[in-house]
Each structure stands twice: as C-alpha cells, then as structure tokens.
C-alpha positions as CSV (number, residue, x, y, z in Angstrom):
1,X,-67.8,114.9,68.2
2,X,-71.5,115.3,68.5
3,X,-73.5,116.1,65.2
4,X,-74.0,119.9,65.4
5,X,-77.1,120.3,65.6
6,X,-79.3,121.6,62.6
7,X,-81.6,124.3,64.0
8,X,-79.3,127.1,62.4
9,X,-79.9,125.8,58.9
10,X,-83.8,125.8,59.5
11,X,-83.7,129.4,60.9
12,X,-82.5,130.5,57.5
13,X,-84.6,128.5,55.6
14,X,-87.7,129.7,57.0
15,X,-87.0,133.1,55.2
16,X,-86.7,131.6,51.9
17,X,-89.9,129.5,51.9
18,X,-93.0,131.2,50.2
19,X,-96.7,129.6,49.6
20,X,-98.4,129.4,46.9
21,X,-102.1,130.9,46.1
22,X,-103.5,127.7,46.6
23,X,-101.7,127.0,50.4
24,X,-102.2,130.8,51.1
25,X,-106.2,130.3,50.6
26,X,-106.6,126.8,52.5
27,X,-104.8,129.1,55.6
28,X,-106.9,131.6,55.4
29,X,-110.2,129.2,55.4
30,X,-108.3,127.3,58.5
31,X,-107.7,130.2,60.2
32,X,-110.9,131.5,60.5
33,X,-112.5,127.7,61.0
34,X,-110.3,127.7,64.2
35,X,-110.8,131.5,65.2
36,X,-106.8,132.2,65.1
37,X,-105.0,134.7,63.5
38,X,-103.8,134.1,59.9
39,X,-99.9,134.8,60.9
40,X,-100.3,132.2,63.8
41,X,-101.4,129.4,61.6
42,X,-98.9,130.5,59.0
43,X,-96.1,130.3,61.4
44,X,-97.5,127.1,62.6
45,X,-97.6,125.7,58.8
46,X,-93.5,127.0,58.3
47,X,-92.5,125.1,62.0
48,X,-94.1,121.9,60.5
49,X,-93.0,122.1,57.1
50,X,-89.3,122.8,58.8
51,X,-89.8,120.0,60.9
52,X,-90.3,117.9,58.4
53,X,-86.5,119.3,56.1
54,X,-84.4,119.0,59.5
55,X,-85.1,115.2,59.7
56,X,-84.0,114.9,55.6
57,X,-80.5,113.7,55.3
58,X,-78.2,115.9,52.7
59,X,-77.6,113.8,49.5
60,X,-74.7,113.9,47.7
61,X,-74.1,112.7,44.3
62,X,-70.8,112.3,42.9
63,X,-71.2,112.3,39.0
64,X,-69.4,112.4,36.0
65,X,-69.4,111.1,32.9
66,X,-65.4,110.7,32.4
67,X,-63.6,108.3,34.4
68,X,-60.8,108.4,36.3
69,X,-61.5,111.7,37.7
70,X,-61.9,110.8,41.5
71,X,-65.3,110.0,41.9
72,X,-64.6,107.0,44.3
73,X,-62.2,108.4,46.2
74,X,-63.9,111.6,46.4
75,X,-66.8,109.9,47.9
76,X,-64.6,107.6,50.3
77,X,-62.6,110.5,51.5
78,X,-65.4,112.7,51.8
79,X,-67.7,110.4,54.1
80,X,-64.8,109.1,56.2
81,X,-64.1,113.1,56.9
82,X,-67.5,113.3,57.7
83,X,-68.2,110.4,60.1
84,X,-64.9,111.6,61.7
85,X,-66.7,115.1,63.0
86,X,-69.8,112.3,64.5
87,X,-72.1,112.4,61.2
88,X,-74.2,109.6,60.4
89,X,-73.0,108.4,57.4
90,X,-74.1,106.3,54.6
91,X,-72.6,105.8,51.4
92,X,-74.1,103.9,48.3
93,X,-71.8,102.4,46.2
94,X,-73.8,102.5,42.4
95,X,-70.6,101.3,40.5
96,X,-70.5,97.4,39.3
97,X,-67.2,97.7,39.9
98,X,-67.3,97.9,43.8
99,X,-64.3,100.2,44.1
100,X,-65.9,102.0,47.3
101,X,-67.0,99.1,48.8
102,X,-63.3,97.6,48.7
103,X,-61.9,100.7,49.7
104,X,-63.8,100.8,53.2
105,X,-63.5,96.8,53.0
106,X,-66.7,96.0,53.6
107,X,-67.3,93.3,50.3
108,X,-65.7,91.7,48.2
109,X,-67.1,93.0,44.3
110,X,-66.9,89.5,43.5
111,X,-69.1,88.1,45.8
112,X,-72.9,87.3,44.8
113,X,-74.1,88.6,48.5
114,X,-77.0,91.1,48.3
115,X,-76.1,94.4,47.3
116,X,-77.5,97.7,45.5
117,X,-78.7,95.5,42.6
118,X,-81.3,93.8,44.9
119,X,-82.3,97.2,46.0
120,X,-83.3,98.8,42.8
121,X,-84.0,95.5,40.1
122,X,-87.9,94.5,40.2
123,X,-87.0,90.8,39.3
124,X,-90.6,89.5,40.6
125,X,-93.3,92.6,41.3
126,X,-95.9,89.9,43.0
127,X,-92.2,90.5,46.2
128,X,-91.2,93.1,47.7
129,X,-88.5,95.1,47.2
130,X,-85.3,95.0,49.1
131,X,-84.5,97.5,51.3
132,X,-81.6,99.3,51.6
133,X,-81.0,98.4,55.2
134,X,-81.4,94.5,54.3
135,X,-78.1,95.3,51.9
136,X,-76.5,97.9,54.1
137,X,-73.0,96.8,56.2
138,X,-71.1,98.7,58.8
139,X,-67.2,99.5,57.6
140,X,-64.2,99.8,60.2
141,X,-65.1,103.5,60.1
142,X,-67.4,104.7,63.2
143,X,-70.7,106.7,62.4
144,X,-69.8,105.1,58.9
145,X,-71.9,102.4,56.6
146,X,-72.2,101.3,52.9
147,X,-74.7,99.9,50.6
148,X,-72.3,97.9,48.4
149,X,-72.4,97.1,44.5
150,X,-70.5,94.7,42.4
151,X,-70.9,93.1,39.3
152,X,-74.4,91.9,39.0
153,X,-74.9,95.4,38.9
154,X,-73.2,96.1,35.8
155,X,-76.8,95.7,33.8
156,X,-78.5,97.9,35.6
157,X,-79.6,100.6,33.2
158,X,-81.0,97.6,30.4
159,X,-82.4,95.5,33.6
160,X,-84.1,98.9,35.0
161,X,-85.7,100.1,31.3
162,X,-86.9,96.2,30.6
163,X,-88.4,95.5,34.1
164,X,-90.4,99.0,33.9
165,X,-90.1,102.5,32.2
166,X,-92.4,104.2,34.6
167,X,-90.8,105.2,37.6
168,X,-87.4,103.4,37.0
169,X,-85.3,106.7,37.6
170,X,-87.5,107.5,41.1
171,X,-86.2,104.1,42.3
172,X,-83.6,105.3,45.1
173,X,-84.9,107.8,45.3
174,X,-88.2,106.1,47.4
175,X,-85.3,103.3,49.2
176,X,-83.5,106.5,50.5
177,X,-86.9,107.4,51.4
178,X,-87.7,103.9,53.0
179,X,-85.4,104.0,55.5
180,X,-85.7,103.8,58.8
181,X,-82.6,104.4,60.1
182,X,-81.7,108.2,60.6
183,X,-78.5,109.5,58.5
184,X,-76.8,113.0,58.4
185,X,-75.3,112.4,54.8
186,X,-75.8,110.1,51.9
187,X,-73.3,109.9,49.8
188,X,-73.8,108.1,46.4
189,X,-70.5,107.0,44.1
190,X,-71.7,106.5,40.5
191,X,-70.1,105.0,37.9
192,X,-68.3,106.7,34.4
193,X,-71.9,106.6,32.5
194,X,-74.7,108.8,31.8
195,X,-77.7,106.2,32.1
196,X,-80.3,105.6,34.7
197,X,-78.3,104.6,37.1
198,X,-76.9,108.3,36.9
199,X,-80.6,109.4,36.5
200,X,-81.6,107.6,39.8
201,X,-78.2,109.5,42.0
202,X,-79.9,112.7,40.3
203,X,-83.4,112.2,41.3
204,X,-82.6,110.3,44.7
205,X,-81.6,114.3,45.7
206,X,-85.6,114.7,45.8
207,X,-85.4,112.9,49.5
208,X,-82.5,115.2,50.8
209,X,-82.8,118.1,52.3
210,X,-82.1,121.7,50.4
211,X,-78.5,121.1,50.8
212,X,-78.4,118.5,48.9
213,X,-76.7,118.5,45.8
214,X,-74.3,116.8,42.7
215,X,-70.1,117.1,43.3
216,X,-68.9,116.6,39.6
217,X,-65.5,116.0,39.7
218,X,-62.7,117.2,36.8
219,X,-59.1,116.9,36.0
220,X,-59.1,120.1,34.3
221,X,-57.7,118.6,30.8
222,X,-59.7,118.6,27.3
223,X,-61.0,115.3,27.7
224,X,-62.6,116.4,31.4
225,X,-63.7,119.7,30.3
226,X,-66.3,117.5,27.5
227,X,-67.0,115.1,30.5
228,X,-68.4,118.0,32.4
229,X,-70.4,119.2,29.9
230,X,-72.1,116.3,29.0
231,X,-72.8,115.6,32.7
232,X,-74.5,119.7,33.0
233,X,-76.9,117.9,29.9
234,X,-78.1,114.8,31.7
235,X,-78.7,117.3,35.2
236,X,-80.6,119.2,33.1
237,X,-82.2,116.9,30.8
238,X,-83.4,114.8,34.2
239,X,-85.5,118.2,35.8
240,X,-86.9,119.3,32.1
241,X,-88.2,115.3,32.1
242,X,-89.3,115.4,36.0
243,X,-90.7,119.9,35.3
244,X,-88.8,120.7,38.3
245,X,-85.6,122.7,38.9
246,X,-82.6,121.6,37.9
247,X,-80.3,120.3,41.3
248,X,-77.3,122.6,42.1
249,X,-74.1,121.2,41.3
250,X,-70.7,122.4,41.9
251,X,-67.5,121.2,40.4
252,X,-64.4,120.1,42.4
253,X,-60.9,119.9,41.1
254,X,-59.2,117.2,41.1
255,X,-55.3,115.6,40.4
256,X,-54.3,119.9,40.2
257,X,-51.1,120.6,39.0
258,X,-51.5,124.3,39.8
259,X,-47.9,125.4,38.3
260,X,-48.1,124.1,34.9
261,X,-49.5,125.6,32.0
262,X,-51.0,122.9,30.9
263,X,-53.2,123.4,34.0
264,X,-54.2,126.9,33.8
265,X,-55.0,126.8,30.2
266,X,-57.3,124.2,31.0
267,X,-58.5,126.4,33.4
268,X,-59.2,128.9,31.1
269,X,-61.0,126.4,29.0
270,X,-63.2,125.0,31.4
271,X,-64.8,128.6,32.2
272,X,-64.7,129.8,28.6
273,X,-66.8,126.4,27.9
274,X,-69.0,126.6,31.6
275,X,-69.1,130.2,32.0
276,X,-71.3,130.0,35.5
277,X,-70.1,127.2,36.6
278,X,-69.8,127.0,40.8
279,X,-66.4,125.6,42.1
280,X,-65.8,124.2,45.8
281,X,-62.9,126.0,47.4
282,X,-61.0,123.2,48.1
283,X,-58.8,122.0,45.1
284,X,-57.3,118.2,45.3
285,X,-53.9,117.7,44.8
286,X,-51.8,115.3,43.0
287,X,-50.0,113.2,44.5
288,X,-48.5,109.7,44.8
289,X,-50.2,109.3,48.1
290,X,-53.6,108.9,45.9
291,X,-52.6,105.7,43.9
292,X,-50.8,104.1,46.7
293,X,-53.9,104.3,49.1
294,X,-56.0,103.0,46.5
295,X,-53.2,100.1,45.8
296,X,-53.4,99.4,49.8
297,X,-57.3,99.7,49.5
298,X,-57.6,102.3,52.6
299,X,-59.0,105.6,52.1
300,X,-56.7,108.6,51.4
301,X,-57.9,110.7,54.2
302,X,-56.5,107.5,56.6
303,X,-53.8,106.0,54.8
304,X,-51.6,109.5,54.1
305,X,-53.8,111.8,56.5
306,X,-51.1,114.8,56.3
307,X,-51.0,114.6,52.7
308,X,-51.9,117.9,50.4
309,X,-54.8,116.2,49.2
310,X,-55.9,114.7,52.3
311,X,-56.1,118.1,53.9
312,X,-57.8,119.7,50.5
313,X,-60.5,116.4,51.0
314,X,-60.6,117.4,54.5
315,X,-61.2,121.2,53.8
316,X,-64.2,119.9,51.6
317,X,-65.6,117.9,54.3
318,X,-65.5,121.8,55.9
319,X,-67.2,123.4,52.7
320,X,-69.9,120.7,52.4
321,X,-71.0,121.0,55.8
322,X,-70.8,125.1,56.1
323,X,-73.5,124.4,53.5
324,X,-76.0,123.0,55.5
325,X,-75.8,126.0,57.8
C-alpha cells in the first residue's frame, strides 16, 4: 500500500496555527515592502510553515518507568503494523538490553558493532558524531529499519551527564533531525528508567510533527498504576526544564484481563489516581501467544497474527495513524 498522503492533516492544521505579535508586525512591514496584500503574504507564510510540518516524521515514544509492561513489543508490533500499510519506518531501540533489535533480528545485543551508543556518547568532541544512518540496519520487514542498542549502552545516562550537562537531553533529538533519509514514523523503545535516556525519547518529539507523541504502556495493577505516575512527573518535569508545553501522551492497556475484578478495580484506581488521563481505544489482550513470540524472537503481529492481541496491536496501528489526519 502506498503512504496516504498527508495533505489532509496539513489542511487542518492550518486552522490551528496563530502568529505571534512579533511575526504579525514583520508581515505587515513585508507586505507593504513588496506592495501585496497582508492576507496574501500571510497565506504565503502558513503554506511554508506547512511545508515545512508535512516533511516531519511522527515520533513515538514508548515510555514507562515499570517494566514488563510491553514497551518492546508495543513498539515491535506497532512499527511492523505500520510498515505493513507502506510507512517508512524506523525504530530506535534505546534499551541496553537489545530486546527490539532481536525481536526484528537485526543484531545480536552482544555484539560490540556500532549501535545507538555511538550515536548519542561524545567520547572525543575534536570527531564528529555518528549518525544515525551510519548505525541504522534494514530488518526482514519491508518499509521497516532499526537503530539497534545493546550493552554498551547500559551507561548511558552517567556517560551522557559526565561527557556534557548542556544539551545532553537534545541529543536525538538533533540525530532524528540529521537525517537524511525521509521516514513516516519513528518509533523509539526505551528502557524501564526515568533518566536521560528517557529525557532524550521525550525531547527527540521536538523534531516530529504535531502528531507526535509518548504511548505509556500499563498493566492496570498497583505496581503500574505508581509507574504511570512517575512517568506523567518526568513528561512534565522535562517541558517545565525545556519552558515549553508538556508532549501529549496517552496510555495503552496492556496484558487486560477484562473479566476479573482484580482488573476493573485497578481500573477504577488508575482514574481515581490520573483523573484526565487519555486512553487509546485499543486494549491489548493477554495471551500466551505474547510470551511465546517473544520466546521464538518474531514479533506478535507475525508470529500469531489472528491473535486477540495481534488484532488490538493492529487496531492501534489504526488509532495512531487516524491521528495524523
């Protein structure tokens, strides 16, 4: 399938976008210097600045602070679906463990190869960095590529602080920026901790587009439910440190047992505790099918494709791109 084509998105867009005082008087003064009218060079000034958000890829940044949730195979599932309807897709693997990277078999963890670590340490300033496409490797998967991690990466948040404090969280943030090859999605799989390697998925979402955005996913238990809240903090935290808006974020539910009790009083919980907290639609089932893909090392969405929560990973790939509309 052909990626659909993005022109709807900006349409909308270009009713939510006001200027400033400052950009409303350097029109005016333009429009006169050229002898047009002010709307013309106003309309002008919205088809560039539209221009510019259509070629921006929608990040994704699959947080949270609790592990064994589903980040990793929320990510894997997620950008398989995706490349499947003819998105580019790339996905960075920011986990020293390397579970996405085995999943879509593109590297081995243990290997020393280059990998996001190069990317984002500063191990001699007087060289340049390392790009992400240096690092990047195609997977099995058409429309489908990884930046892998493994465990050289596991000292990232002491390596990042020591090397430099200034501008160590805006670090993928200017790779994603860096690149020259043109993707539809980016999907970056963090790891279970709230340090600047989390800081760096949340500020990276400064060189998406507007539909760009955190997935923080919960098994609604009491453990989760803290996870969550802790993860809200550092989102917050990272735009009061950076004085801009905080990045949307939605939660997805994940390993659902919707008939027990012990699921819906977590429920309850979980908006008692998060009171305006957005949910996807899409709710992830459990099932045996998850642990025995991962066991096999093939993605869900492949490996058990008419399973409940292939089809709920599958309805998300649905939600997630209705959002860029």
């Amino acid at each position: 399938m052909a990626t659909r084509p993005k022109a709807s998105r900006a349409s909308k867009q270009q009713q939510s976008l006001s200027l400033d005082k400052d950009t409303v008087e350097a029109l005016e003064k333009e429009a006169e210097r050229r002898g047009v009218a002010k709307s013309q060079l106003a309309d002008l000034f919205l088809s560039s600045q539209l221009e510019v958000e259509q070629n921006k890829p929608t990040i994704l940044s699959v947080i949270s602070f609790k592990g064994g949730v589903a980040k990793t195979t929320t990510s894997v599932c997620l950008a398989v679906c995706l490349a499947e309807k003819g998105y580019k897709v790339l996905v960075i693997d920011m986990d020293s463990q390397g579970n996405a990277s085995a999943y879509l078999s593109a590297y081995d963890p243990r290997s020393e190869d280059p990998c996001i670590a190069d990317v984002l340490y500063r191990a001699n300033a007087a060289k340049s960095p390392v790009t992400l496409e240096e690092v990047m490797r195609e997977t099995d998967y058409e429309n489908l590529y990884i930046v892998p991690s493994n465990f050289r990466f596991s000292d990232a948040d002491a390596r990042m602080k020591s090397e430099s404090s200034a501008g160590a969280d805006t670090r993928l943030k200017y790779a994603i920026e860096d690149l020259n090859e043109d993707f539809d999605y980016i999907i970056v799989d963090c790891g279970p901790r709230l340090d600047m390697t989390t800081t760096n998925a949340i500020v990276a979402l400064e060189a998406g587009n507007r539909a760009s955005s955190i997935i923080i996913p919960i098994k609604v238990d009491g453990f989760a439910i803290a996870g969550v809240s802790q993860t809200i903090d550092v989102i917050n935290r990272t735009a009061r440190d950076r004085r801009t808006q905080p990045r949307p974020w939605r939660i997805l539910r994940t390993m659902v047992e919707q008939n027990t009790q012990a699921y819906k009083i977590g429920l309850e919980q979980l908006k008692e505790v998060i009171p305006n907290a957005n949910y996807f639609v899409a709710k992830i089932d459990k099932s045996t099918a998850v642990p025995e893909s991962s066991l096999a090392m093939e993605p869900l969405v492949t490996y058990a494709p008419t399973s409940k929560p292939a089809l709920a990973y599958r309805m998300l790939a649905d939600e997630i791109e209705d959002y860029n509309e």
